[in-house]
VOTIFI-911269 format. One record per atom (N, C-alpha, C): x, y negated, z negated; residue in three letters. Coordinates in pm, whole numbers, plus 32768, in hexadecimal, padded with zeros to 4 digits. Layout:
# VOTIFI-911269
XYZALA;...
This chain:
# VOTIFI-911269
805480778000UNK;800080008000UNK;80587F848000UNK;80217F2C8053UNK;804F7E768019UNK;80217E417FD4UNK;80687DC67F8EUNK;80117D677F8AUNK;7FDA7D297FCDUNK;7F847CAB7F9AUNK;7F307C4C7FE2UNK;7FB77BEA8035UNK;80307C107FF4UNK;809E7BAC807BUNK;80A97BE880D1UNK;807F7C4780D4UNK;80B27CA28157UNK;813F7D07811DUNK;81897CF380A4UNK;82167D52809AUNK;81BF7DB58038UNK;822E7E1E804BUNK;820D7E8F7FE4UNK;81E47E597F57UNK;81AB7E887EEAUNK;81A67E957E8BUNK;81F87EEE7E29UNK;82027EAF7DC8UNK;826B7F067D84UNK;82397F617D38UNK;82B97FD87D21UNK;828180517CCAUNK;822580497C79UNK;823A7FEC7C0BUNK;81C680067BA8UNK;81267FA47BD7UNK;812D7F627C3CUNK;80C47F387C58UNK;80617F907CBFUNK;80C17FF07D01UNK;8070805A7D62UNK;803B80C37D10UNK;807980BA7C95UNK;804381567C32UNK;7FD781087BDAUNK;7FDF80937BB8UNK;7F8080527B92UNK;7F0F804E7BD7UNK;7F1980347C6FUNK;7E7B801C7CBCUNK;7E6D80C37CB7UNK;7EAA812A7CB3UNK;7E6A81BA7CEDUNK;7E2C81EC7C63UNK;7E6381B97BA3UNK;7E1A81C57B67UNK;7DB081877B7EUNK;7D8581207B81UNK;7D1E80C77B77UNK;7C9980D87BCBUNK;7CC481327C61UNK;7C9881977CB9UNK;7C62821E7C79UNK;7CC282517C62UNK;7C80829E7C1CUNK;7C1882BF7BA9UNK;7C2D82587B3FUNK;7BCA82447B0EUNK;7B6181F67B40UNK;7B8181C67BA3UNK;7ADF81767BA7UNK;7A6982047BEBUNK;7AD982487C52UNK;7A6582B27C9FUNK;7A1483017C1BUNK;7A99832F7BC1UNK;7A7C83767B5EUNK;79E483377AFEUNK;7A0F82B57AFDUNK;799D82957AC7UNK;790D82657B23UNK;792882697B7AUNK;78AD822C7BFDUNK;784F82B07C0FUNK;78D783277BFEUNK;788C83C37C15UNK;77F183C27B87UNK;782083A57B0FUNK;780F83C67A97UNK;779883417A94UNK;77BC82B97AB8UNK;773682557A85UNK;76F782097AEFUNK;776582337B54UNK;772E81F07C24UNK;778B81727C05UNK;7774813D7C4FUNK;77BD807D7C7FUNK;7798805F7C2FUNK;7753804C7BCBUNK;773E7FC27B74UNK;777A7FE67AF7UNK;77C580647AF7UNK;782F807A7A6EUNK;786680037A1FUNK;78817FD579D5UNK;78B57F657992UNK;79537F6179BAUNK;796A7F1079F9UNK;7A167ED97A22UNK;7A8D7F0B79A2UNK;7A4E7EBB792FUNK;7A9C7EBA78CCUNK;7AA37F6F78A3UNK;7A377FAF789AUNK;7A818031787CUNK;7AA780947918UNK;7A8D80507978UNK;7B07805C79E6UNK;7BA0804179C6UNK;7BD07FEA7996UNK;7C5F7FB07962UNK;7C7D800178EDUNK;7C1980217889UNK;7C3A80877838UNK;7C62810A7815UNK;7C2681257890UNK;7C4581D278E1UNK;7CC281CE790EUNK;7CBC819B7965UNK;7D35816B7991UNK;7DDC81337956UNK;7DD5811A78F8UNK;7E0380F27881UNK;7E70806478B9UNK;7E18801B78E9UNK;7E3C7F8B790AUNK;7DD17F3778CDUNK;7E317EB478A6UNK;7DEA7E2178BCUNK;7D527DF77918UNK;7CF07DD878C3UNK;7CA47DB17919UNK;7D217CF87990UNK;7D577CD5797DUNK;7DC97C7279BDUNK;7DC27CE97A3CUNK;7DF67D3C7A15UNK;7E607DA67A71UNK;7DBA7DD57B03UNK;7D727E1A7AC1UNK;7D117E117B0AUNK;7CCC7DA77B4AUNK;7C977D307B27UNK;7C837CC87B85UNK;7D0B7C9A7BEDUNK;7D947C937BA9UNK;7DE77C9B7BF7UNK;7DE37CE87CA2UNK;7DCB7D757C8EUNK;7DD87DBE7CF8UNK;7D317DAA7D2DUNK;7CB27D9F7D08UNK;7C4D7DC17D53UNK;7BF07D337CF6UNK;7C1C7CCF7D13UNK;7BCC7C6F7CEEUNK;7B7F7C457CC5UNK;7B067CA07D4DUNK;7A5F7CB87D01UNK;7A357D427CF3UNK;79B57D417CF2UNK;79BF7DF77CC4UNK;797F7E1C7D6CUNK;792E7DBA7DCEUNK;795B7DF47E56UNK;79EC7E477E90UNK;7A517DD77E76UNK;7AB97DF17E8FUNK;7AF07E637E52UNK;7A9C7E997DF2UNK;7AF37F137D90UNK;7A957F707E07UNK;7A0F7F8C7DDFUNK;79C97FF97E3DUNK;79DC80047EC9UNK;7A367FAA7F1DUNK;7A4E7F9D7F95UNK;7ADA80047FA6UNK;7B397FD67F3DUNK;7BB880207F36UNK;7B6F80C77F12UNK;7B3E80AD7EB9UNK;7B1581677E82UNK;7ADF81957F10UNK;7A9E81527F5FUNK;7A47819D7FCEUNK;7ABC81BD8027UNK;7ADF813F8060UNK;7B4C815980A9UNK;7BC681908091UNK;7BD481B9801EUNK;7C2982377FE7UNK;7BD482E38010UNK;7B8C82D37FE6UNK;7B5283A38013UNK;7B22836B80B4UNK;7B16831A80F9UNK;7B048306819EUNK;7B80833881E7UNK;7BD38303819AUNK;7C6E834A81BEUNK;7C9E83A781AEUNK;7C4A83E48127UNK;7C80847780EDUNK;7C4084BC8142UNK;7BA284BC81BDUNK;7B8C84F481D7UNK;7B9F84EA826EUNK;7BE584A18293UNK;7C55848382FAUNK;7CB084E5830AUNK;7CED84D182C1UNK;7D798526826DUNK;7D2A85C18286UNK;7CB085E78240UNK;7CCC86578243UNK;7CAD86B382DFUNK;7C60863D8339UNK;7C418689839CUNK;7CBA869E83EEUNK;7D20863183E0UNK;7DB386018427UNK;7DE886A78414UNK;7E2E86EB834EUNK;7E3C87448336UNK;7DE987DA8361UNK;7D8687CA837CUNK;7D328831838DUNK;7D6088A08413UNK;7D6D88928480UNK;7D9C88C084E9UNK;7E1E893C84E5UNK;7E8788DE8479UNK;7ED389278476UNK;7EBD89C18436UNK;7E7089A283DBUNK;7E7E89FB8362UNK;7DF08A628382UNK;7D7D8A4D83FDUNK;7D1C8A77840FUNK;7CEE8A9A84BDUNK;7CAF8AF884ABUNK;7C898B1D854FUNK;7C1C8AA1857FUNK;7C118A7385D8UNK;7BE389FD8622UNK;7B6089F285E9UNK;7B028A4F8610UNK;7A588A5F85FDUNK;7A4C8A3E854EUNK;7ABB8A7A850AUNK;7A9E8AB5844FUNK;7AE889D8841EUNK;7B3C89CB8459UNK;7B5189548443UNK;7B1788F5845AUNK;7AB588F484E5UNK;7A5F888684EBUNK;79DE88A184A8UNK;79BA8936846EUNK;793B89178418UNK;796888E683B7UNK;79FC891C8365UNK;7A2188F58303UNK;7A03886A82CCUNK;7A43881182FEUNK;7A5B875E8335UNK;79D3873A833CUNK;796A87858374UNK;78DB874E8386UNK;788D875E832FUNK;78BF87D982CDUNK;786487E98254UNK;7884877B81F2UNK;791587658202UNK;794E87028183UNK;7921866381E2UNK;7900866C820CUNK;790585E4827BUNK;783885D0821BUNK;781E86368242UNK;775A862B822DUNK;774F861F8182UNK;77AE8647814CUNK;778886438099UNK;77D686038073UNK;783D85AE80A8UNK;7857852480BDUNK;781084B680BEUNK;77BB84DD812CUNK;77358462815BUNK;76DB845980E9UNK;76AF84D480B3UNK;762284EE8052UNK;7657848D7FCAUNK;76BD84BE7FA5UNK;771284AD7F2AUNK;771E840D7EFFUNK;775783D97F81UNK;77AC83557F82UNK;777282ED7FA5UNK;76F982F57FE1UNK;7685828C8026UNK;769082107FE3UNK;764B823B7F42UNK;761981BD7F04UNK;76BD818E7EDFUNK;771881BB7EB4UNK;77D281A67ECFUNK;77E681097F3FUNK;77CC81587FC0UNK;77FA80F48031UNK;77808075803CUNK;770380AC8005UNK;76B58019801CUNK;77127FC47FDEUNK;76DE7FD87F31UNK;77097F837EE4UNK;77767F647EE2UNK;78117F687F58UNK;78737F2C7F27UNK;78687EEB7FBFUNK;78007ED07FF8UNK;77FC7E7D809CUNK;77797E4680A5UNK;771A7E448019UNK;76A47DDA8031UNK;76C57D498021UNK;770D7D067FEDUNK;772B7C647FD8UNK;77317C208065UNK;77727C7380E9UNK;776C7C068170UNK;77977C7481B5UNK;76FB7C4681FBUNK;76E27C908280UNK;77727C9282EAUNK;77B77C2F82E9UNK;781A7C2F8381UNK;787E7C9082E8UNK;78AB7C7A828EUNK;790A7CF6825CUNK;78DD7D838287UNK;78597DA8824CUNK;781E7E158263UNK;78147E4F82D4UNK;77F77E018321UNK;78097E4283EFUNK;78B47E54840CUNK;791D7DF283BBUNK;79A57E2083E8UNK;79C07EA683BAUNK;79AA7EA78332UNK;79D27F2A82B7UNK;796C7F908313UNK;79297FA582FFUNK;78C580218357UNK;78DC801B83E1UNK;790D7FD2842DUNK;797F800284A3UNK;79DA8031847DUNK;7A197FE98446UNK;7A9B802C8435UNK;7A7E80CD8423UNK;7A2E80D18394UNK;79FC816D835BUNK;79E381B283B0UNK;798281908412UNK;794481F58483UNK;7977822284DEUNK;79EB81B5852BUNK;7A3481DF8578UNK;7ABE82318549UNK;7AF0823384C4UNK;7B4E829784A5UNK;7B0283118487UNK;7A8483178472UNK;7A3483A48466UNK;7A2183B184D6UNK;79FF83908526UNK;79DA83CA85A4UNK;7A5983FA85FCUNK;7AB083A98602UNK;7B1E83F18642UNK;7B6084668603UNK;7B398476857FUNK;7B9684F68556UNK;7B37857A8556UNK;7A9985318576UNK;7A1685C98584UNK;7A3485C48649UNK;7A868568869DUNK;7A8E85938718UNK;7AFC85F08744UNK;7B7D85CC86CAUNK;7BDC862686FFUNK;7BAB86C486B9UNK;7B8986BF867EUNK;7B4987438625UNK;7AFF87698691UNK;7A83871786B6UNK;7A2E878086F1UNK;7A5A87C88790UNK;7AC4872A87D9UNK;7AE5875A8884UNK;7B6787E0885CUNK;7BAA87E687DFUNK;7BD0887187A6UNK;7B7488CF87A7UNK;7B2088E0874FUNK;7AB38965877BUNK;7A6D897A87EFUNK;7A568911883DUNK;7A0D892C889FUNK;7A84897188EAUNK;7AEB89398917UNK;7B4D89848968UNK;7B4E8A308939UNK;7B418A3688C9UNK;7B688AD288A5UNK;7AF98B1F88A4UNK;7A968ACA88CEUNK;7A0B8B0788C6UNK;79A78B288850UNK;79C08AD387FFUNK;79B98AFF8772UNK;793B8ABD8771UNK;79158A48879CUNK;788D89CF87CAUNK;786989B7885AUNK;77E189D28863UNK;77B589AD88FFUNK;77F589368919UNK;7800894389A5UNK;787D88FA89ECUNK;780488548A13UNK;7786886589D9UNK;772A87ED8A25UNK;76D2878D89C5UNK;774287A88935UNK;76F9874788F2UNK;776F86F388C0UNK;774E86898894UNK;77BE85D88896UNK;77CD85F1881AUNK;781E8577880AUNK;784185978778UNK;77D6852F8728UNK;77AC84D78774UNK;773B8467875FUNK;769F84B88708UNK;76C4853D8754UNK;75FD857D872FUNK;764B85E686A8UNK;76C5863486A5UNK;76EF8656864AUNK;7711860C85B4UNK;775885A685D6UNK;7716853D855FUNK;76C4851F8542UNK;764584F88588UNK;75B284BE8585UNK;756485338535UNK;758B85BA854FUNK;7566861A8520UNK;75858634848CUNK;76028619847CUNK;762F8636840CUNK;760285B5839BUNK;75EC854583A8UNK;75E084F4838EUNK;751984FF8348UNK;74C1853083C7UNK;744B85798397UNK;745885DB8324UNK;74AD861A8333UNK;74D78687829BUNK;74D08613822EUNK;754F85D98219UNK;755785B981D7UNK;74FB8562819CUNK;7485851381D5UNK;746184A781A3UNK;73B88533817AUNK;73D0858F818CUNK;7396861A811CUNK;738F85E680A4UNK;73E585BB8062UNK;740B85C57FFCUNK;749185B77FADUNK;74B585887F2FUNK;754885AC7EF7UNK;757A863A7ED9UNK;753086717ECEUNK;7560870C7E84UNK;75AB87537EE1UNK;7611875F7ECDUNK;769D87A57F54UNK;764488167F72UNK;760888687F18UNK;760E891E7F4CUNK;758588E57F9BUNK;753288957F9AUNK;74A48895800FUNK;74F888608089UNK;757387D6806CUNK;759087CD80CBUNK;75D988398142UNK;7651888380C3UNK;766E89008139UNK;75F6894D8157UNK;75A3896D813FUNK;754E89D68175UNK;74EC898B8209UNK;74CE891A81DDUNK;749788EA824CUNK;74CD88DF82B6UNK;759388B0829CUNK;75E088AF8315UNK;76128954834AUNK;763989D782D8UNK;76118A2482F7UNK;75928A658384UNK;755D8A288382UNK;74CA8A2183F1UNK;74F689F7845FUNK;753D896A844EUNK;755488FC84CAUNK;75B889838528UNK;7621898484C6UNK;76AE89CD84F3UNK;766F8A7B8571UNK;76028ABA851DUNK;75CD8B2685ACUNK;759F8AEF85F5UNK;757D8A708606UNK;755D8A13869DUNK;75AA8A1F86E4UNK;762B89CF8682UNK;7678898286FDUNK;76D78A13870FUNK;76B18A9986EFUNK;77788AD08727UNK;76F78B6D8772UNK;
């Protein structure tokens, strides 16, 4: 990470924002976005100073937490390939991609309701690093035959995205995408 100058940040200020990360998901999981800041900094075992320091407002905190697991789930579709046969990796990525969506919803409103032109950049940004990592996944299975070769990655998201908005509960969400998945292969 940088700072706001643009140079690196130093050691103890990068382990500082990834506590402060961590506890906030930890606590967002446990009371949603409107967790109290101050026992965010507490978890964390920083300065409420130290926390407004790195995430100013508490948008700016739920924006970093989001856009932290957007990346993790970046990351994992990036990793996935190697370590998995084409078809088992792109359901993989799509199951965690759909109980992602269910999970994290009220997450990404609330750290992109204050202004509309933030919210359309941040949810580009979001959508288009999800979408490119459910295209290299899926033009992978389709090549190996693992997914009909005639559906986009546009109706495979759209699909998955119907799962998810099922409900929060992961196991309805896998089972419903379970369903989707004998469609599409």
């Amino acid at each position: 990470m940088t700072a706001a100058s643009g140079r690196p940040r130093r050691a103890d200020a990068e382990r500082n924002a990834r506590l402060l990360l961590t506890a906030a998901r930890e606590l967002f999981d446990e009371q949603g976005p409107g967790a109290p800041l101050d026992e965010i900094a507490r978890r964390a075992g920083v300065g409420n100073a130290t926390l407004y320091r790195h995430y100013p407002t508490r948008g700016d905190l739920l924006v970093a937490v989001y856009a932290d697991e957007v990346a993790a789930l970046c990351d994992q579709g990036a990793a996935l390939p190697a370590e998995t046969a084409p078809g088992e990796a792109f359901f993989t990525w799509l199951d965690a991609f759909a109980v992602h969506v269910a999970t994290r919803r009220t997450l990404a409103f609330a750290g992109t309701e204050s202004d509309g032109d933030r919210r359309t950049e941040l949810f580009e940004r979001w959508h288009s690093a999800l979408t490119s990592t459910a295209e290299r996944l899926l033009a992978r299975a389709q090549d190996a035959g693992a997914v009909r070769g005639d559906v986009t990655v546009t109706e495979v998201l759209a699909l998955a995205n119907a799962v998810a908005a099922s409900g929060a509960d992961p196991a309805r969400v896998r089972r419903l995408l379970s369903i989707v998945r004998d469609g599409l292969t």
